[in-house]
N, C-alpha and C positions, 0 to 999 in steps of 0.2 A: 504494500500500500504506500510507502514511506517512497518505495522508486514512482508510482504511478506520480503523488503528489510532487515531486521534483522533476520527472522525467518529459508529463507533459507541458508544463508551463515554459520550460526549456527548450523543449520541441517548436513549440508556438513561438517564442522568441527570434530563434533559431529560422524558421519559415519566412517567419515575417521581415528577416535581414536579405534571406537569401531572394525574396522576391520584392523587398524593397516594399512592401505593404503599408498603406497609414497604419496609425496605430489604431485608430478606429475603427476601420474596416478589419484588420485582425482581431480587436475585442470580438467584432459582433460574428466574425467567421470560425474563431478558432475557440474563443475563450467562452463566452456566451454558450452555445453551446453544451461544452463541457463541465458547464455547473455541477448540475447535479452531479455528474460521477464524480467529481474533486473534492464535493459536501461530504460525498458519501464513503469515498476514500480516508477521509480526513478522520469521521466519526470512526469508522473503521478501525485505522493506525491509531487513533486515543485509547478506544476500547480492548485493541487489542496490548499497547504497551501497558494499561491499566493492571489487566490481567497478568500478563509477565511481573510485572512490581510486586501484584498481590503473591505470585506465585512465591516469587523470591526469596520474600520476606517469610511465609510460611516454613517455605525450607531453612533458614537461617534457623528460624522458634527450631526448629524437627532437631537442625543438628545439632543446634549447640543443647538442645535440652537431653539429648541421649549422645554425647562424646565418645570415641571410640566404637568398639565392635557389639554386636546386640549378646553377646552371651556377660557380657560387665553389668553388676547390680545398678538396675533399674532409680535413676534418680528420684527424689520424694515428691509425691502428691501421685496422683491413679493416671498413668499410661491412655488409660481406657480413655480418658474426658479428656484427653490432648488428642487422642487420633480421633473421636468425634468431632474434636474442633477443628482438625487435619481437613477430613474428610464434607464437615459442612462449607470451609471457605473456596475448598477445590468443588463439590455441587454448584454454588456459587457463582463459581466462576465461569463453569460452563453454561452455565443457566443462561449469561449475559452475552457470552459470544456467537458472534454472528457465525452463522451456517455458512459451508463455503461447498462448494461442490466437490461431488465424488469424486472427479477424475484429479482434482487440486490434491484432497485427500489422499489419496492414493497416491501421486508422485512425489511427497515428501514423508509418504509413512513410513518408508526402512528407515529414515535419516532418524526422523523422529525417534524410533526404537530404540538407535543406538546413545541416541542422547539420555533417553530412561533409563536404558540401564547403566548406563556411566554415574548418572546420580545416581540411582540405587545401591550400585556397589559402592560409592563414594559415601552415600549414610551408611549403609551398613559397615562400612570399615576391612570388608572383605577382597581381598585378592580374584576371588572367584566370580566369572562371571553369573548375573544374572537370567537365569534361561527366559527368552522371550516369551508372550502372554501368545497362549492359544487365538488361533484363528479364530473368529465367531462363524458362524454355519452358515453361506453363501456368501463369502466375502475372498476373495482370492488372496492367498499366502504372499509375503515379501519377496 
């Protein structure tokens, strides 16, 4: 989103030099136009840096609150009512993000994978990898 909102305004700039265009007539040819998608790009790139922040932060609370590897005694107050709180800001946060299309989905899902499990072995303090999550049933494998 972050390339859209840089990459068109640039374009248009870029256009408007190489054809020598008033700048008027490029507003209303080039830029006009493209409102809504650069609105909606915009809201986009907020919502979605929002979410990384939120995610972030989560993870910091996760790791610094269980340091080291998971078999080390469990620091004070109940496990249980931190990963309910884990697991409500992460609902959360998917709740608010925009839907993107399958095929998008799908060409950045291995990357994705391997980012997951880097931070999961990375909390868990394990050398071992983590085995990737099951396929769900009609959805074709990495």
């Amino acid at each position: 989103m972050l390339a859209v909102l840089i990459g068109w305004p640039l374009a248009g700039v870029l256009l408007g030099v190489l054809l020598q265009m008033p700048l008027g007539r490029l507003l209303v040819i080039w830029f006009v136009p493209a409102l809504g998608m650069l609105l909606t790009a915009s809201d986009l790139y907020r919502r979605q840096a929002e979410t990384a922040a939120t995610r972030s932060r989560v993870l910091a609370l996760v790791a610094g609150r269980f340091p080291g590897r998971p078999h080390r005694p469990v620091p004070p107050g109940d496990p249980a009512v931190l990963a309910r709180q884990v697991q409500d800001v992460l609902l959360a946060t998917r709740r608010t993000q925009a839907r993107v299309p399958d095929w998008f989905f799908l060409h950045f899902r291995p990357r994705d994978r391997v980012d997951f499990q880097r931070e999961v072995t990375d909390l868990a303090g394990s050398a071992d990898p983590v085995p990737p999550p099951s396929t769900p049933p009609g959805q074709p494998s990495p």
